[in-house]
N, C-alpha and C positions, 0 to 999 in steps of 0.2 A: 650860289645856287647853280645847279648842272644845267645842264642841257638838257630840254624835254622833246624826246623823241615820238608824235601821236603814229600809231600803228591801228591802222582803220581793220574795222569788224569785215570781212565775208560776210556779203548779201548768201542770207541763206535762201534758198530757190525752194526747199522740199524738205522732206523728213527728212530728219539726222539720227534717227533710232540705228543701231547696229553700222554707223557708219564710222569712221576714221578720220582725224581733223585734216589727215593730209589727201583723205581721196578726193576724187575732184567728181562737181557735182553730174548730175545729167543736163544737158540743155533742154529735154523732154519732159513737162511734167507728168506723172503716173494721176490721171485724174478720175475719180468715181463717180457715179452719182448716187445719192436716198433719195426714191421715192416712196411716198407714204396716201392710201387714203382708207379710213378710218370706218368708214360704212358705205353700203352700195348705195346713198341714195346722191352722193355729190354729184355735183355734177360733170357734164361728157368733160369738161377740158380740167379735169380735177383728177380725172378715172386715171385707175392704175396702167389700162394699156398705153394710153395716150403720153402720162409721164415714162415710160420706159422709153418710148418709140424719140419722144422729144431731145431726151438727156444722151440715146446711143447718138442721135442727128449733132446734136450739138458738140459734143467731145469729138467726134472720130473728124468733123470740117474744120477743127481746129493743129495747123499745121506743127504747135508746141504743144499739144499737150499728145498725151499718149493715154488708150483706153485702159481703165483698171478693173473696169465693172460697171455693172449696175446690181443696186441692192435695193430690193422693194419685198415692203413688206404690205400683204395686203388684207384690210377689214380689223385692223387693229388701231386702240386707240394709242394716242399719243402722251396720256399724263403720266406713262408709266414704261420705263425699259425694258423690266425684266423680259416681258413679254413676245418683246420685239426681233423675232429671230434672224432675220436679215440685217438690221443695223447694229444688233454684238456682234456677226461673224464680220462689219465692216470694222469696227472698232479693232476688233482681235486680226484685221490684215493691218489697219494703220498701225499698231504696236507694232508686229512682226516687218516694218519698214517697207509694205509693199503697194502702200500709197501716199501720193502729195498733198492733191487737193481733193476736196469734197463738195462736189455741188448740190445745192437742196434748192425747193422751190422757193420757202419761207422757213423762218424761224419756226410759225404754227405745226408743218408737216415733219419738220426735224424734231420736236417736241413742243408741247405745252407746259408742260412743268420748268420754271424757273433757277430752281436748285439743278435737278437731272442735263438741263441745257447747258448751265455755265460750267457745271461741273467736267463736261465734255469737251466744251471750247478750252477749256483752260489745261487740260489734261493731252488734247491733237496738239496747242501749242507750242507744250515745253518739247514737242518731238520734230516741231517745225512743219503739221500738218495744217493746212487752212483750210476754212469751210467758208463755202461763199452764198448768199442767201439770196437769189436773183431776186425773187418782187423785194427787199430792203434793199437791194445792192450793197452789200454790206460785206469786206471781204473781214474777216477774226483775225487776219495781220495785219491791218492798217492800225493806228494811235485810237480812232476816235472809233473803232470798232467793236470795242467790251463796253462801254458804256450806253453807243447804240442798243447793242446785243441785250443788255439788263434792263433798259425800258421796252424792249418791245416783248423780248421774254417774258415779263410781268403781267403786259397786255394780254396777253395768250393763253395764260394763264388765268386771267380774271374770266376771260371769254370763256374755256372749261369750265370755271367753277357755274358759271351763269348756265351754260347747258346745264350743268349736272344737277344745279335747282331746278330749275325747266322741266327735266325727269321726274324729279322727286316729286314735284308739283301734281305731274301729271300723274306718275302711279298714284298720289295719294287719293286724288278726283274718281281713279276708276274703284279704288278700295271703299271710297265713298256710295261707289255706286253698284258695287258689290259684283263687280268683276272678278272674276278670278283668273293669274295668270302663273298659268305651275308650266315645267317644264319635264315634260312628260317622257322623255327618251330613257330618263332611269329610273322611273315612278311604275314599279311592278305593281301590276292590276291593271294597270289603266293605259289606253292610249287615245289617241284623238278622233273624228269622223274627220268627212271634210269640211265641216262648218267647223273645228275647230274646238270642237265640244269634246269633256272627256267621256271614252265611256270604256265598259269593262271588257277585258282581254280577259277570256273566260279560262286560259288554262293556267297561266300568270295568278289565275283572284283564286285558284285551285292551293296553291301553295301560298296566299294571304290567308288564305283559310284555315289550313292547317296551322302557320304561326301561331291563329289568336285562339282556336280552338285546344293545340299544343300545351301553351301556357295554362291556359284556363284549369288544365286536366292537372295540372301542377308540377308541369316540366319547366326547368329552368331555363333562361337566354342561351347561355352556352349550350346545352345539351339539346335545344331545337337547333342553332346553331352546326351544333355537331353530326347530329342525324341528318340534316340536308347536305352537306357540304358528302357525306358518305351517301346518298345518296343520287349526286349529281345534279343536284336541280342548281338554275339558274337565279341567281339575281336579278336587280333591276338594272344593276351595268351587263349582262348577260356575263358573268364568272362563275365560279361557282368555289369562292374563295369567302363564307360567310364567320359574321363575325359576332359576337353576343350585341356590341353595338349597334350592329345593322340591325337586328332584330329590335333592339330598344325604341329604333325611329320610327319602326313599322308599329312597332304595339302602342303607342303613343301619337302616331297619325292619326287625326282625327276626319280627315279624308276618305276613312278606309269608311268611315258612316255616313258620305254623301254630304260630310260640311266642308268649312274652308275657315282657316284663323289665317287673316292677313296682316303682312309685316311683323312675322317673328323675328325677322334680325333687319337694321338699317345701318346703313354705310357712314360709317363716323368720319371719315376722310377721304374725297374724290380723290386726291390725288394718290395716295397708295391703296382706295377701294375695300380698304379692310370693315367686316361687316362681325357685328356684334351681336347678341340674343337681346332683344328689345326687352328687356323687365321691366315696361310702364313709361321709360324715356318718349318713347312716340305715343301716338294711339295706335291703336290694332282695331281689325276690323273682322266680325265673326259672319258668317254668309252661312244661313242653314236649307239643308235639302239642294245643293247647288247642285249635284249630281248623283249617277247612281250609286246606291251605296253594296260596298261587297259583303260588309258586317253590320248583322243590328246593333241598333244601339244598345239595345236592353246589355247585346254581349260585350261590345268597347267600353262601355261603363261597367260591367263586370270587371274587364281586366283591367283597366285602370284604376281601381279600387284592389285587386289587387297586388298590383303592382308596387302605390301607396303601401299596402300592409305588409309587403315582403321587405320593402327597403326600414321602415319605421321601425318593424315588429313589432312586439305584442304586451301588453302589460298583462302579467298573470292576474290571479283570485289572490295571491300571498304580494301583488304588490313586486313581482319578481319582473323586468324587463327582458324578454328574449329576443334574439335573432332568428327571423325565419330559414328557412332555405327547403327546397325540393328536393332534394338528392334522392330521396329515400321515399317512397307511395304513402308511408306513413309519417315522413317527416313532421309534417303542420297539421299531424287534426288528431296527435295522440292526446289526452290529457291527463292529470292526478284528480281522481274525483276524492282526495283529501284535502290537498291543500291548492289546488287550480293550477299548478305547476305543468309544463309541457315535459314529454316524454321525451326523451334524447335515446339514440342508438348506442349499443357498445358492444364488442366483442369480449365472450368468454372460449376460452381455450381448453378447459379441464370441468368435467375428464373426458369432453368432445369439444370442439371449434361449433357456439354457435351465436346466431346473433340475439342481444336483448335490449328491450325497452327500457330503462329505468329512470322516474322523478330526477330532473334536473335539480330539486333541494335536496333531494337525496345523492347527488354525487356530489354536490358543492353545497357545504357545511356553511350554512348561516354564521352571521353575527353573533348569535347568541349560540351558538355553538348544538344547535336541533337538527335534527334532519328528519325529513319525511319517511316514515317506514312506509307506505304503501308496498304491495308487491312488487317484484318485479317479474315480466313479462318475457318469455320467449318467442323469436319471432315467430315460429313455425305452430306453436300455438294462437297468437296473433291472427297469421291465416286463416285456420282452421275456424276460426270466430266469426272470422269476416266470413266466410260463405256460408255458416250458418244464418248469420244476421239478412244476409242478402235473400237466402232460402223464406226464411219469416218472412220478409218486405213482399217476397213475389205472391206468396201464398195469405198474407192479407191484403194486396194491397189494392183489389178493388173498390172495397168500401171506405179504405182511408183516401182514395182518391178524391172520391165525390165527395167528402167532407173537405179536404184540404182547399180544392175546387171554390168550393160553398164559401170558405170564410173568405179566401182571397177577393174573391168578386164582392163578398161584404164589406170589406175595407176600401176595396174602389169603390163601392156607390157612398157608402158613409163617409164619405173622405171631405173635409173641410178646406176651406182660404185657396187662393185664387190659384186658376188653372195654368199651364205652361203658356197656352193661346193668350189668355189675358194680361200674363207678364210680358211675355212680346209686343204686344199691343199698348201697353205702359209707355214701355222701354223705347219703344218706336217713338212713341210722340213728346220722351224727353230728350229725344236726340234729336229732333229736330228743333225743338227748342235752342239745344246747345249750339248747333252748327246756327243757328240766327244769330245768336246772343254771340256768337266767338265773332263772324263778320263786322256785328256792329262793336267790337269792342269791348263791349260790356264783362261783367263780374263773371266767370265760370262756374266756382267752387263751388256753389247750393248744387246748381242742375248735374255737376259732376259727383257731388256725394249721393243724389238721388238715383245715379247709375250706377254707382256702384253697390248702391244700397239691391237695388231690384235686383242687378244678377247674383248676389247671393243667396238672394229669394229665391230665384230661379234656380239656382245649383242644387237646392234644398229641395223644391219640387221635386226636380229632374232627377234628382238620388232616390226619390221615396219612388216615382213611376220606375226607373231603373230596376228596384227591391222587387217590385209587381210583376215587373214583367220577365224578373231571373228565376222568381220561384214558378213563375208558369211552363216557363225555358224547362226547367229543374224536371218539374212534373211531370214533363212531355219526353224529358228525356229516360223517365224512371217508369213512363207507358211503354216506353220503346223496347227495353231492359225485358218488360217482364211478358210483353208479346213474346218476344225472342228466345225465353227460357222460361215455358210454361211449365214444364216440369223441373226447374231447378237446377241450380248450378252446382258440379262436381268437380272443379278445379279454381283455384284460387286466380284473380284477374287484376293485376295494378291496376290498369289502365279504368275498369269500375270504379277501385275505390278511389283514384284522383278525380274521376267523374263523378261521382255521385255521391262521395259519403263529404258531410260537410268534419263531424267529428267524431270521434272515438273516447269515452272518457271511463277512466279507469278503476274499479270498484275491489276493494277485497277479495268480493267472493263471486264478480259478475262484472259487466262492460257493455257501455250502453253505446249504442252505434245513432247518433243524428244525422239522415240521410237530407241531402241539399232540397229538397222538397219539404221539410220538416218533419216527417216520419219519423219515432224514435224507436230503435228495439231492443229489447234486453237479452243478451246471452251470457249463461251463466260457467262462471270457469272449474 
């Protein structure tokens, strides 16, 4: 057997990143410090100026080490890196060799998260950086210092997860008590007083207005989209970089009617904060009349119905399923008064470029091989129909007013089964029930079927008042119409018939126009 010669390891002093095994080390360590505190309300000997002031004191009266920094990040939490823009740009000098040690107060303030912390330690290691943890004393080079580091890292971590139930807890209390907490910096319409309350930013709820009134007239997301964005108006981040999306969130806030649905999405993991759309996992909490509202209801529940109806579409008279869409004033309210089929747009070219209407069974040949002959329509005929129809509407339409009037108000007084007020008041006193019965334990499911039983009660009310109060909407708007054009209209108006004509349906020899008030008239082709 030879001769065994032991050749002892170099104390490594400091990072060895970009170094050379023959350079020789520094006798000075390069040392930094992370400071971290998390929200303003820690306390004085916690505060961020206090740990800067403490860590520059401590490194520069230390005759080995040598100053590398201080890095503090401040009013950020700790379960999570990404966020942390002063401890990556530390991490990104320890790689590039340009520090030794790393001082922190605790393990807590260098992270909470278990995974993110070891992964760190382990990762300064292989480069020969140490981090040293003054309230643990705990330096990440010593033997008995990773295992330290993984029980107390765990602790730290348990203590986050305990806040972050604590939160959860407590928003849930205030959700109970029908709090509402929106964050109003990009919430266009709205901003705060100083009690904290929201209320309406009148030139902001100017352009909410036009959104839902937009749509209503039967312009599409993108194309109000498009028109504001060419026009320069501002968002709720204040750009003016709009998107058929954004407009999706506003037409479907129900906010915008003076209520509040809380807990639409809840945080499925503290530790990387990721929040999900709540579909029935939580409970939610609905708060009505919480503030002013920009839009009636009667109108929010219009467009969310049709909103409903544009994404669903439409099942014809023949049994035929369509896709809606806006594009066109006439797109959604043409119809085949033969076979109930919607009218679709198409260009002819000869022996002139122009546009026509024709039965959608009549360009796509059925199963059995039929197609609709109804006519087909030109648009600039089309036109000329519609201002005649609108002309009739103005010139009777006194006395169908007071009639349409008359029955509307008939159907609300003869109206049967229990009021919206009465269903609240139900509703109210099964929740209360539930919230005793959950404390003590007991069975949920009866008193939870019975809530859900009533709000669709409620839904069903509130869609029939909705109906009542669109065709009054309707009616008011079709007073307005024909104050303003007592003598008659002499040019053809999109923007009318997106407004006020519900359908159009289509006859051999004649075309009958349903105005959104119910009004019918016949013009003949």
């Amino acid at each position: 057997m030879g001769k065994v010669r032991i050749i002892p390891a170099h104390k490594q002093r400091g990072n060895s990143i970009n170094r050379s095994p023959d350079e020789p080390q520094s006798e000075r360590l390069r040392v930094a410090a992370y400071c971290r505190v998390s929200t303003e309300l820690d306390e004085q000997v916690n505060s961020y100026e206090t740990q800067v002031s403490h860590y520059k004191e401590l490194i520069q009266k230390d005759p080995s080490w040598e100053f590398a920094g201080i890095f503090a990040d401040d009013g950020i939490s700790g379960t999570n890196t990404k966020k942390r823009d002063q401890f990556n740009k530390m991490i990104r000098a320890c790689k590039a060799g340009k520090i030794d040690l790393i001082v922190t107060k605790s393990i807590s303030r260098f992270a909470r998260n278990t995974i993110d912390c070891l992964k760190y330690i382990r990762d300064l290691k292989a480069i020969n950086v140490a981090i040293f943890f003054e309230k643990e004393n705990i330096n990440t080079m010593d033997a008995k210092g990773e295992v330290l580091i993984t029980i107390m890292a765990s602790l730290a971590q348990q203590e986050s997860e305990s806040l972050s139930q604590n939160v959860k807890l407590g928003l849930q209390y205030r959700y109970q008590q029908g709090k509402v907490l929106i964050n109003h910096n990009h919430f266009l319409g709205y901003t705060k007083d100083k009690d904290g309350n929201l209320v309406i930013e009148p030139e902001e709820a100017k352009t909410v207005k036009r959104i839902f009134y937009s749509y209503l007239q039967g312009m599409t997301m993108k194309q109000i989209a498009e028109l504001l964005k060419a026009d320069g108006v501002l968002t709720g981040g204040k750009k003016t970089n709009w998107h058929s999306s954004g407009i999706a969130l506003i037409l479907k806030n129900e906010k915008y009617m003076g209520d509040a649905l809380l807990q639409k999405t809840y945080t499925v993991d503290f530790l990387t904060k990721k929040r999900v759309k709540n579909n029935g996992i939580m409970p939610q909490y609905y708060v009505e009349n919480d503030h002013a509202a920009i839009i009636p209801k009667s109108v929010f529940m219009q467009v969310r119905n049709l909103i409903r109806r544009r994404h669903n579409g439409i099942t014809t008279k023949n049994c035929k399923h369509r896709r809606l869409n806006g594009k066109y004033c006439f797109s959604q309210k043409l119809f085949c008064g033969k076979c109930g089929d919607i009218l679709q747009r198409n260009m002819w070219y000869r022996p002139e470029k122009v546009a026509i209407w024709r039965c959608a069974s009549r360009i796509r040949r059925s199963k059995t091989g039929r197609q609709c002959m109804i006519r087909n329509v030109k648009e600039p005929l089309l036109k000329e129909a519609t201002v005649e129809a609108f002309n009739q509407l103005i010139e009777g339409h006194e006395l169908a007013s007071k009639q349409i009037k008359a029955n509307i108000m008939k159907v609300i007084k003869n109206s049967k089964g229990p009021t919206l007020d009465q269903i609240d008041h139900q509703l109210e006193k099964v929740q209360m029930k539930l919230i005793q019965a959950a404390s003590q334990h007991q069975d949920c499911d009866a008193l939870t079927q019975q809530i859900m039983d009533l709000r669709k009660q409620r839904e069903k009310v509130q869609n029939c008042e909705t109906d009542k109060q669109a065709k009054l909407h309707n009616l008011d708007e079709i007073n307005k119409l024909v104050e303003l054009h007592k003598y008659g209209l002499v040019d053809f108006d999109e923007g009318l018939v997106r407004r006020l004509v519900e359908k159009i349906t289509i006859f051999q020899r004649y075309m009958e126009f349903t105005f959104k008030d119910g009004e019918v008239i016949r013009v003949n082709m």
